[in-house]
C-alpha positions in Angstrom: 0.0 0.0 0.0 2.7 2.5 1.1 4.2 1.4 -2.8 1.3 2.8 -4.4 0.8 6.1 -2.4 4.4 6.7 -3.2 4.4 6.6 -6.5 1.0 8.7 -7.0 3.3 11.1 -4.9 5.9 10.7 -7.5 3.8 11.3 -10.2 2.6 14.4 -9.2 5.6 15.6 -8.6 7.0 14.9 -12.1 4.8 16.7 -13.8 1.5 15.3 -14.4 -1.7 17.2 -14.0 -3.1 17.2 -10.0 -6.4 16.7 -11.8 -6.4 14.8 -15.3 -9.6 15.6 -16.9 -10.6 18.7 -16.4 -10.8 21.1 -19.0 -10.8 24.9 -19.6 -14.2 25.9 -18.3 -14.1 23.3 -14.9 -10.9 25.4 -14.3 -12.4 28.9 -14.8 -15.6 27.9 -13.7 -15.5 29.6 -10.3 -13.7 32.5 -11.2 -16.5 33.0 -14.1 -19.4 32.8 -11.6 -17.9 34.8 -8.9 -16.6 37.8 -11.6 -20.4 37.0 -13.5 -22.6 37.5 -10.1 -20.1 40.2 -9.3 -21.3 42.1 -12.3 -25.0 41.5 -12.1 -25.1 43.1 -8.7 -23.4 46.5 -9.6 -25.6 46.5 -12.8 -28.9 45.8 -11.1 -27.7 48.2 -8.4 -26.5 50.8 -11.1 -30.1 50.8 -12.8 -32.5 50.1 -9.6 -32.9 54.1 -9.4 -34.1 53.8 -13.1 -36.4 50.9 -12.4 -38.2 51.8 -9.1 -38.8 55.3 -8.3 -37.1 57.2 -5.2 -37.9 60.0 -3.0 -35.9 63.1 -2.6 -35.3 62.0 0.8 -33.9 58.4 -0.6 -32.3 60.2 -3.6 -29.7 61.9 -1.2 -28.7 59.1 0.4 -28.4 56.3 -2.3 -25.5 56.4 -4.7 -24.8 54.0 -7.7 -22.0 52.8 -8.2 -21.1 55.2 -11.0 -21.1 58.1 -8.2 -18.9 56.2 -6.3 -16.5 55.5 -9.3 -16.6 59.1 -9.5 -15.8 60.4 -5.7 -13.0 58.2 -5.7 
């Protein structure tokens, strides 16, 4: 048993792939989801003032985040 662990140690280490089999989008899946979901938030934030209407009172203290963008 200790033969086998050491050489899937030993073929790790030489080069071969932690994870045979996965492609291009299993590796960039996450990132894609996370920058994706990322996105849809500041654009449904960016155009809820355009969507549903605000009060003065709301108007003044609610800032998209262009305005923020744009302080900075």
């Amino acid at each position: 048993m200790a033969e086998i662990q050491a050489a899937d140690v030993t073929l790790a280490a030489a080069g071969e792939p932690a994870a045979p089999g996965r492609n291009a989008w299993q590796r960039l899946e996450p990132a894609a989801l996370g920058t994706g979901t990322i996105v849809a938030l500041l654009l449904f934030w960016q155009f809820l003032p355009d969507i549903v209407p605000l009060k003065a009172g709301t108007k003044l203290f609610f800032a998209v985040p262009s305005q923020v963008a744009g302080a900075l």
